[in-house]
NUKE-834597 format. One record per residue (C-alpha): residue in three letters; z, x, y. Coordinates in steps of 0.5 Angstrom, whole numbers, plus 500, padded with zeros to 3 digits. Layout:
N
ALA	Z	X	Y
...
This chain:
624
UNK	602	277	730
UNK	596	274	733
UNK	591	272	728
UNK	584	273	731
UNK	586	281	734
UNK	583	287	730
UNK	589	291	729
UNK	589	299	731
UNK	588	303	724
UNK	594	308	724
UNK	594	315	722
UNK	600	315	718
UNK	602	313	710
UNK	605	307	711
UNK	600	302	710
UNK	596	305	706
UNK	594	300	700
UNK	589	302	696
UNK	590	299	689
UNK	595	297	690
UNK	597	289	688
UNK	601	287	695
UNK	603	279	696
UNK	602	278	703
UNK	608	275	707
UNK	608	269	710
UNK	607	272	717
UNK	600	275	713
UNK	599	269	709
UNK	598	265	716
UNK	595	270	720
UNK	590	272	715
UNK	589	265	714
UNK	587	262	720
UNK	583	268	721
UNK	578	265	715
UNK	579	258	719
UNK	583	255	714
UNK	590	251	715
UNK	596	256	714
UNK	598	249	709
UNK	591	250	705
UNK	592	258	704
UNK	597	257	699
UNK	598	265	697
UNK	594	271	700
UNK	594	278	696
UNK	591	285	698
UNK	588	287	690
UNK	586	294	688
UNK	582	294	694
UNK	582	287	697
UNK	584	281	700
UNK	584	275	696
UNK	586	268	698
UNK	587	262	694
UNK	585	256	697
UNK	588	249	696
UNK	581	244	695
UNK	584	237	694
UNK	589	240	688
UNK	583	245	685
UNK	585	253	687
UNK	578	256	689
UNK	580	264	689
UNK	576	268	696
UNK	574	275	696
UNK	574	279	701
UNK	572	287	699
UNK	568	292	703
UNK	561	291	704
UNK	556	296	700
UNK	548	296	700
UNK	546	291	695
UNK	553	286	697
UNK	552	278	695
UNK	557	273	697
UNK	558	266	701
UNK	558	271	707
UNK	557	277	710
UNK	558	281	716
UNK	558	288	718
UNK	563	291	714
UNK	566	285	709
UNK	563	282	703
UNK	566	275	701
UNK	565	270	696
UNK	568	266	692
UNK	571	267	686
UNK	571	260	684
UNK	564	256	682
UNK	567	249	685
UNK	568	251	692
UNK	567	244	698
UNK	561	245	703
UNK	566	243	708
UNK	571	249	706
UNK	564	254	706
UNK	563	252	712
UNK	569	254	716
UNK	568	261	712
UNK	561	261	715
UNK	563	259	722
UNK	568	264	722
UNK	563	270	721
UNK	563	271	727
UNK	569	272	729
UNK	570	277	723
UNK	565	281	726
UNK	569	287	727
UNK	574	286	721
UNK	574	291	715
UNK	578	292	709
UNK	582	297	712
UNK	584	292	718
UNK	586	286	713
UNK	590	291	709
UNK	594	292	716
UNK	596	285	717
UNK	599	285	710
UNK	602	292	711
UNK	605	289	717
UNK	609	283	715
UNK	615	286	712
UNK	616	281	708
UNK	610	283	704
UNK	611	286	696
UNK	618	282	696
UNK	619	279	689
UNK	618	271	688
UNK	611	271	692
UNK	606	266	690
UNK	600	271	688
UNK	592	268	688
UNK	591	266	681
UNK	589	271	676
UNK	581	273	676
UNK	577	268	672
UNK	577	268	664
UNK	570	268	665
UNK	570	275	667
UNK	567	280	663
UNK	572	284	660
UNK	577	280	659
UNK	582	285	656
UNK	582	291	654
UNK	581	290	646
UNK	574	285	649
UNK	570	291	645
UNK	574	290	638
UNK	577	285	638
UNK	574	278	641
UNK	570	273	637
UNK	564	274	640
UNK	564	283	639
UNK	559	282	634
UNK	554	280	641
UNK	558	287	644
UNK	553	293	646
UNK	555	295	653
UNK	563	296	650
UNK	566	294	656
UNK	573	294	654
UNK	573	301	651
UNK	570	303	657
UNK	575	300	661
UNK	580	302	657
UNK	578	310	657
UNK	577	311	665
UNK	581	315	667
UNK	578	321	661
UNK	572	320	665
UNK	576	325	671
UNK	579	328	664
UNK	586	331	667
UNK	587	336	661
UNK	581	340	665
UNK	582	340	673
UNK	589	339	672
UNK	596	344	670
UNK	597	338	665
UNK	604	336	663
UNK	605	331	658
UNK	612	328	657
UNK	612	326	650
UNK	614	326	643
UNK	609	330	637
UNK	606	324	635
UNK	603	322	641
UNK	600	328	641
UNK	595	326	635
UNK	593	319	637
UNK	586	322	638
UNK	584	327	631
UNK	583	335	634
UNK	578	340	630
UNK	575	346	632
UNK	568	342	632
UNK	566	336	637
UNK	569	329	635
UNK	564	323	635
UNK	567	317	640
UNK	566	311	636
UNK	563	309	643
UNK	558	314	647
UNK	562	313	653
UNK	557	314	659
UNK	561	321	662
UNK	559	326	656
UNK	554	329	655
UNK	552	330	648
UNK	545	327	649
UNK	543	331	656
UNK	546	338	654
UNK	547	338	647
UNK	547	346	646
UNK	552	347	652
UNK	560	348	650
UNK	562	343	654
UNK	557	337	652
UNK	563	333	650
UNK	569	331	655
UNK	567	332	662
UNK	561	336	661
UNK	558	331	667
UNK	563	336	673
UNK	558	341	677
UNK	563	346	677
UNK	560	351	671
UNK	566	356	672
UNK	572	351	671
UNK	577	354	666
UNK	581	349	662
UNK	589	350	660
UNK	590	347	656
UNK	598	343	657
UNK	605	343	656
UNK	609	337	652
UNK	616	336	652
UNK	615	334	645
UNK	621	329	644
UNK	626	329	638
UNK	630	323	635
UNK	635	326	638
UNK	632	326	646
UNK	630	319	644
UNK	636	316	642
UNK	642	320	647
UNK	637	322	653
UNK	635	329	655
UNK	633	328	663
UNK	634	335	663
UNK	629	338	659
UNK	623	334	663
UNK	626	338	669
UNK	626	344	665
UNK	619	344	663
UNK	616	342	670
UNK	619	348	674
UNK	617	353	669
UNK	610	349	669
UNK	610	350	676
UNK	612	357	676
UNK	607	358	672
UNK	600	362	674
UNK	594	358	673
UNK	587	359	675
UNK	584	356	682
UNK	590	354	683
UNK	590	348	680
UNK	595	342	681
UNK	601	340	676
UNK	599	333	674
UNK	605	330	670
UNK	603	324	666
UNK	609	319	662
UNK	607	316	656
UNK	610	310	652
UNK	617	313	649
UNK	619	314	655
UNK	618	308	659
UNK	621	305	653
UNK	627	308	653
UNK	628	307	661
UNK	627	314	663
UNK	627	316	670
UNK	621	321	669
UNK	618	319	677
UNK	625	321	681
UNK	624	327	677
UNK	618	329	679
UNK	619	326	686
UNK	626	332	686
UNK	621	337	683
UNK	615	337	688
UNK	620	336	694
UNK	625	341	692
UNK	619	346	690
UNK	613	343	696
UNK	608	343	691
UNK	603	338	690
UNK	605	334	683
UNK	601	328	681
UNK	604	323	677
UNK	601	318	671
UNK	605	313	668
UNK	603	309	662
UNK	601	303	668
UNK	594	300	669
UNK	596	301	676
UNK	598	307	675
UNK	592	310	673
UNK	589	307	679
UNK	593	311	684
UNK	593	317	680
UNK	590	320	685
UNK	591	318	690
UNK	597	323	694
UNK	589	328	694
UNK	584	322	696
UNK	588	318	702
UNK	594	323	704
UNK	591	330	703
UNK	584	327	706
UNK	587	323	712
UNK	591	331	713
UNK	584	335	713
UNK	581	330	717
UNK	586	330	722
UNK	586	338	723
UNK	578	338	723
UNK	575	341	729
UNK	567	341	727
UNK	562	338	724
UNK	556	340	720
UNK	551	334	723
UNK	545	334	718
UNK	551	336	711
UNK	554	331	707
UNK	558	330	702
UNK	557	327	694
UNK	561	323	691
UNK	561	321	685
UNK	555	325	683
UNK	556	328	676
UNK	553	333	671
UNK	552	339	673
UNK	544	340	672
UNK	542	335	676
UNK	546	335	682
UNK	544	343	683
UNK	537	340	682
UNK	539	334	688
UNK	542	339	692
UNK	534	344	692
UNK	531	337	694
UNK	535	335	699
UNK	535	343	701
UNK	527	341	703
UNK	529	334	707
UNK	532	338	711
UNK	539	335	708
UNK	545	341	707
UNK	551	339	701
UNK	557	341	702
UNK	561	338	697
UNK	561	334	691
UNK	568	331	690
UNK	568	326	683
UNK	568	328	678
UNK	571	335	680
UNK	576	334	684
UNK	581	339	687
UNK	585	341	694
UNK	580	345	696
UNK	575	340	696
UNK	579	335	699
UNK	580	339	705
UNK	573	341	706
UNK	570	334	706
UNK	571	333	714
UNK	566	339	715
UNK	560	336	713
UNK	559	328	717
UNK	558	323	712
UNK	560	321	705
UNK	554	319	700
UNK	557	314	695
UNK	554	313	688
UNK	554	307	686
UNK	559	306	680
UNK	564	300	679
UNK	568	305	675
UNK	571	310	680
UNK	571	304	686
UNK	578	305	686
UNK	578	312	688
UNK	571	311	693
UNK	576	306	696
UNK	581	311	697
UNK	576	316	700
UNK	575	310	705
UNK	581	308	706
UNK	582	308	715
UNK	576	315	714
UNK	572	318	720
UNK	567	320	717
UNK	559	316	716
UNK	560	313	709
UNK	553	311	706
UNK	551	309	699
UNK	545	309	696
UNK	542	306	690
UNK	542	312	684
UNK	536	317	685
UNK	533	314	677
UNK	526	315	676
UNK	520	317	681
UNK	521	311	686
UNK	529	310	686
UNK	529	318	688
UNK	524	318	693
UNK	527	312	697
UNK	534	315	696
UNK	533	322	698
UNK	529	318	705
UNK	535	314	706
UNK	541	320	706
UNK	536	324	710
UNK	536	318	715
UNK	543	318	714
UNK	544	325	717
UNK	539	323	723
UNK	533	326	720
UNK	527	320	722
UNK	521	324	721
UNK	517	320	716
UNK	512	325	716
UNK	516	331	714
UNK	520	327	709
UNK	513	325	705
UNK	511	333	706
UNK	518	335	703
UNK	517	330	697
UNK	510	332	696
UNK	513	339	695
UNK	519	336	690
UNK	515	332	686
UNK	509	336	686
UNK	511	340	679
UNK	512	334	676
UNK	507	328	677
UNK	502	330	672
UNK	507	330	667
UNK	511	324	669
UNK	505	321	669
UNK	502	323	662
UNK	508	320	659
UNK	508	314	663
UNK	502	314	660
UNK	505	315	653
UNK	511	311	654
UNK	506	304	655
UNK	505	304	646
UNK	513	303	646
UNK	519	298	647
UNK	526	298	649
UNK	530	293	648
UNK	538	291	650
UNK	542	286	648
UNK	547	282	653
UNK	552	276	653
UNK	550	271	659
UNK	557	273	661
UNK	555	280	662
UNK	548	279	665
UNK	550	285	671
UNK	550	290	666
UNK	543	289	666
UNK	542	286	673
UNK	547	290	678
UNK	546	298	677
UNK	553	300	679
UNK	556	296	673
UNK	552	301	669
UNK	554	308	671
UNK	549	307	676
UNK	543	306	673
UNK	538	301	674
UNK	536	299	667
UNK	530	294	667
UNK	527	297	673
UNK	527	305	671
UNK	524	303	664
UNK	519	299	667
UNK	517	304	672
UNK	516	309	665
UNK	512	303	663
UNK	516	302	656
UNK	516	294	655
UNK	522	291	655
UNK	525	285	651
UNK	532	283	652
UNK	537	278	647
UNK	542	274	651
UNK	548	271	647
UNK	549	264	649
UNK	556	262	651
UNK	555	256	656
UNK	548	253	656
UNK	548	254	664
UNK	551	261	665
UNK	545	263	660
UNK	540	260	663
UNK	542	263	670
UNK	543	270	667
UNK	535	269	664
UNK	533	267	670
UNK	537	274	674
UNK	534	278	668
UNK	527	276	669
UNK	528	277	677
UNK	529	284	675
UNK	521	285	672
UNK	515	288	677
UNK	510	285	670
UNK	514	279	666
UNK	508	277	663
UNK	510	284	659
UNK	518	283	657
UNK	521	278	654
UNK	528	274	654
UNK	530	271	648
UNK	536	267	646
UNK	541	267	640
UNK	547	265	639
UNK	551	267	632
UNK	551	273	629
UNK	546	271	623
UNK	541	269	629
UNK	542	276	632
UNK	541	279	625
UNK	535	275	625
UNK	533	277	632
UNK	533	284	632
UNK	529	284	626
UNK	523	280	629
UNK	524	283	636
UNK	517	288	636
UNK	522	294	640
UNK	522	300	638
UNK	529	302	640
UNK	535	297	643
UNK	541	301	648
UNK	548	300	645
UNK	554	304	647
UNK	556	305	640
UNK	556	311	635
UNK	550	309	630
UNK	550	301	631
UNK	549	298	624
UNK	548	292	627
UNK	542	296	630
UNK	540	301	624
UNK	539	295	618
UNK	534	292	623
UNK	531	298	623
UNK	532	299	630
UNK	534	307	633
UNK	539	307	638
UNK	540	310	645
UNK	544	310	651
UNK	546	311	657
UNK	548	318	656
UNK	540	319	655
UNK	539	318	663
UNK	539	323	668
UNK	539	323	677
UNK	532	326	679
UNK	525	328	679
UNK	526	334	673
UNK	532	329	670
UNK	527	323	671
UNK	522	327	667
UNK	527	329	662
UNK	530	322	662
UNK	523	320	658
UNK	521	325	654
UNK	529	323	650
UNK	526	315	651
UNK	520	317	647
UNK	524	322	642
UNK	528	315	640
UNK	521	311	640
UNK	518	316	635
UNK	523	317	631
UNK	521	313	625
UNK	527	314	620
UNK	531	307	621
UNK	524	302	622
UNK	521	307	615
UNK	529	306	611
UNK	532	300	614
UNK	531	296	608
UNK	536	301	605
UNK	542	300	610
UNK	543	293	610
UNK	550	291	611
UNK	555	285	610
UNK	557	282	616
UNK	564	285	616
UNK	559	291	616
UNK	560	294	609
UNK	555	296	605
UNK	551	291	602
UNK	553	292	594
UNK	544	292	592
UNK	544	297	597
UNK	549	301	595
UNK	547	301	588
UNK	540	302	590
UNK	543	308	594
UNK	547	312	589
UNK	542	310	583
């Protein structure tokens, strides 16, 4: 295996390694190694992760962990070339071992994620059992684990709810819609959420409903973000397991339910999608053979998710990488001025974005994530380019749409307010070879013409308010990198609507928070305007949100107590939307919230505990 060749991508399955978790073979461990300028002795393991390579380097017995991943628009690290970003994990890194990184960039210049995942692939003895494996990402990191939102010491300090978020992703492609959904479960687990008639209140407003843009449609809750208005949902099937399945087995019965759902008619077309849940992984069922007999007997497309967080990162992955890689296979002839958007959500204002890039001179001619189906997949190679919105959620599957394609793959930063959409709609026509400046500032006038006096005028409005946002240091990225928030550029958009901005961070480590004060503050156009504040305990964020002069603070939890007693109002990021018009509307809901003057006129009679309960004055005062 020689190190310093750039391997041929091949056209099959076999090395496709795309969120997966492979530890590299010493073959790979070696190659891999001398590739970055390293001693094979001071690699101690190498692994491709989800969607990257990491190596754990052994610096005088202190492990420092290196991340090589994809390079985007925005990337930062210790180096980056055409197509990687690498960056240590590790904050204690020797200049000597950053050196050889640095000199080594050179030599990486016509690597890419894809070529590495080929080295590891290649080594047979790569995945065996008893491999060393980089250690675990940081314990700083942010989430730490999946209860972070509920369950950490510093929850109270918690108004972004990034351990819920993770933890509920995959409802963020809700299967139950796009797909023919199967469940292999018993009755109860059918009601761990509660069902009614109405719309359920989440505990948390997770960033992919639509209640607060689109609050009059049916489907302004759970999935609304989809652009395709026509989508009919089925509903699911269940195997519904009894005590006596449970306890003597009945591998027979999901067998019968698969094949009958296969046979089944169902609008669209839509695939089988078999999900196992808890029950049977526990008692040792099989359920993945048998779905592998179904779809191999039947020829039927059937996507399977198990009760893994791997699972759920490579839930569709037969569609993103094996189906496209097909399509792009057979395709013959390309649209050269059309794209493709992915990870574009909400059905207005993508329509809307498609008319605009109608006048740059740009066609659409698909949006795949959160619609995905068969047809979309196999019409991508018709269009030239793919144009990502930046969003850390869905970078699984962005990866898995990258994996070894032919198409142009750009992204962008998320068209929010007026500056950030004029520039992306510039930068996708460049993408598609369209140069002329002039043209592009006549199609722009045409797109923003209808809007500017308004958008103005509430600018204008917008300068008599505050918003506010609360962080912890460890996750100041929220707040100063957009694709960690659904895309959106908080400081920067509400700073370009002309609100001032005061930002609360809780302190953990003395450096991390001044670190991640000084990142917020690079953030600010006008600093002079926003203020950046500290605090660290619950009784000193009481305090701090009660003095801030903000109107309103962000926070992704249904009706935020800690928010409401200060007499604070409440909003998030469902209240943002892409686009000129949706920039427009994005600050007529701002400055409702700001004008609602409920919670500042009745907080004196909404204090709480700090457990969260109703103080007894208060409650006396209330029912009295």
């Amino acid at each position: 295996m020689d190190p310093m060749s750039i391997p041929p991508l091949p056209n099959t399955k076999t090395h496709v390694l795309g969120g997966k978790v492979v530890a590299a073979g010493g073959q790979a461990r070696q190659a891999i190694a001398a590739l970055f300028g390293f001693d094979p002795s001071e690699a101690t393991a190498v692994a491709w992760v989800d969607h990257a390579v990491e190596i754990a380097i052994d610096a005088n017995g202190n492990v420092q962990v290196l991340r090589v991943e994809r390079r985007e628009s925005g990337s930062r690290g210790l180096v980056r070339t055409a197509h990687l970003n690498i960056y240590a994990r590790g904050k204690d890194l020797p200049q000597s071992f950053a050196e050889r990184v640095r000199r080594a960039a050179e030599r990486l210049s016509g690597w890419t994620v894809d070529h590495l995942a080929v080295l590891v692939a290649s080594d047979p003895e790569s995945g065996s059992p008893g491999l060393a494996m980089p250690p675990a990402r940081d314990e700083a990191k942010r989430p730490r684990s999946l209860l972070d939102t509920w369950g950490a010491a510093d929850s109270f300090a918690d108004f972004f709810a990034g351990g819920e978020i993770a933890r509920s992703q995959l409802d963020s492609i809700d299967p139950s819609k796009l797909f023919h959904f199967v469940q292999h479960c018993d009755a109860e687990c059918l009601f761990v959420n509660p069902h009614s008639v109405g719309f359920i209140v989440t505990l948390v407003n997770f960033p992919w409903d639509d209640r607060v843009r689109e609050p009059g449609h049916p489907g302004g809750q759970n999935l609304a973000n989809i652009t395709d208005r026509d989508f009919v949902e089925e509903g699911m099937v269940t195997t519904d397991l009894t005590e006596d399945d449970v306890i003597m087995g009945n591998p027979g019965k999901l067998t019968s339910l698969i094949e009958y759902a296969v046979s089944r008619p169902s609008s669209g077309d839509k695939l089988l999608f078999v999900s196992n849940t808890c029950v049977p992984t526990v008692i040792g069922e099989d359920v993945e053979s048998v779905v592998k007999r179904v779809r191999n007997r039947t020829g039927k497309e059937i996507l399977y998710l198990t009760v893994t967080p791997r699972s759920m990162t490579n839930v569709f992955q037969s569609l993103l990488v094996d189906r496209r890689l097909e399509a792009e296979a057979k395709a013959v002839e390309a649209d050269e001025r059309s794209v493709n958007l992915i990870g574009f959500a909400g059905a207005k204002a993508v329509e809307e974005l498609r008319e605009a890039l109608r006048e740059f001179g740009v066609g659409v001619n698909v949006v795949l994530l959160p619609d995905l189906n068969v047809d979309r997949v196999d019409a991508l190679p018709r269009a030239r380019t793919n144009v990502f919105y930046p969003n850390q959620l869905w970078r699984h599957m962005y990866d898995q749409v990258l994996d070894r394609s032919s198409l142009k793959a750009v992204e962008v930063p998320g068209p929010f307010g007026f500056e950030a959409s004029r520039a992306w709609f510039r930068q996708v026509a460049q993408a598609v070879g369209e140069s002329d400046e002039a043209k592009q500032e006549r199609a722009w006038e045409k797109v923003v013409a209808p809007w500017q006096s308004r958008w103005e005028n509430l600018c204008a409005q917008a300068r008599s308010y505050r918003l506010g946002f609360v962080v912890r240091d460890e996750e100041a990225y929220y707040l100063t990198n957009p694709g960690a928030s659904w895309g959106v550029p908080l400081l920067e958009l509400v700073e370009e609507m002309g609100f001032g901005i005061d930002v609360l961070v809780g302190v953990s480590d003395a450096k991390i928070a001044k670190n991640a004060a000084l990142a917020i503050r690079r953030r600010f156009r006008k600093p002079d305007r926003h203020s950046v504040r500290a605090f660290d305990s619950f009784s000193f964020l009481r305090k701090r949100l009660r003095d801030c002069p903000a109107n309103a603070f962000l926070s992704y939890h249904f009706y935020d107590w800690r928010l409401t007693e200060a007499g604070k109002a409440s909003f998030s990021i469902q209240h943002f939307e892409m686009g000129v018009a949706g920039a427009v509307r994005t600050i007529e809901r701002l400055l409702r919230v700001c004008q609602t003057t409920f919670f500042s006129r009745y907080g004196r009679y909404l204090g709480r505990e700090e457990s969260g309960l109703r103080t007894v004055g208060q409650k006396e005062k209330l029912d009295g």
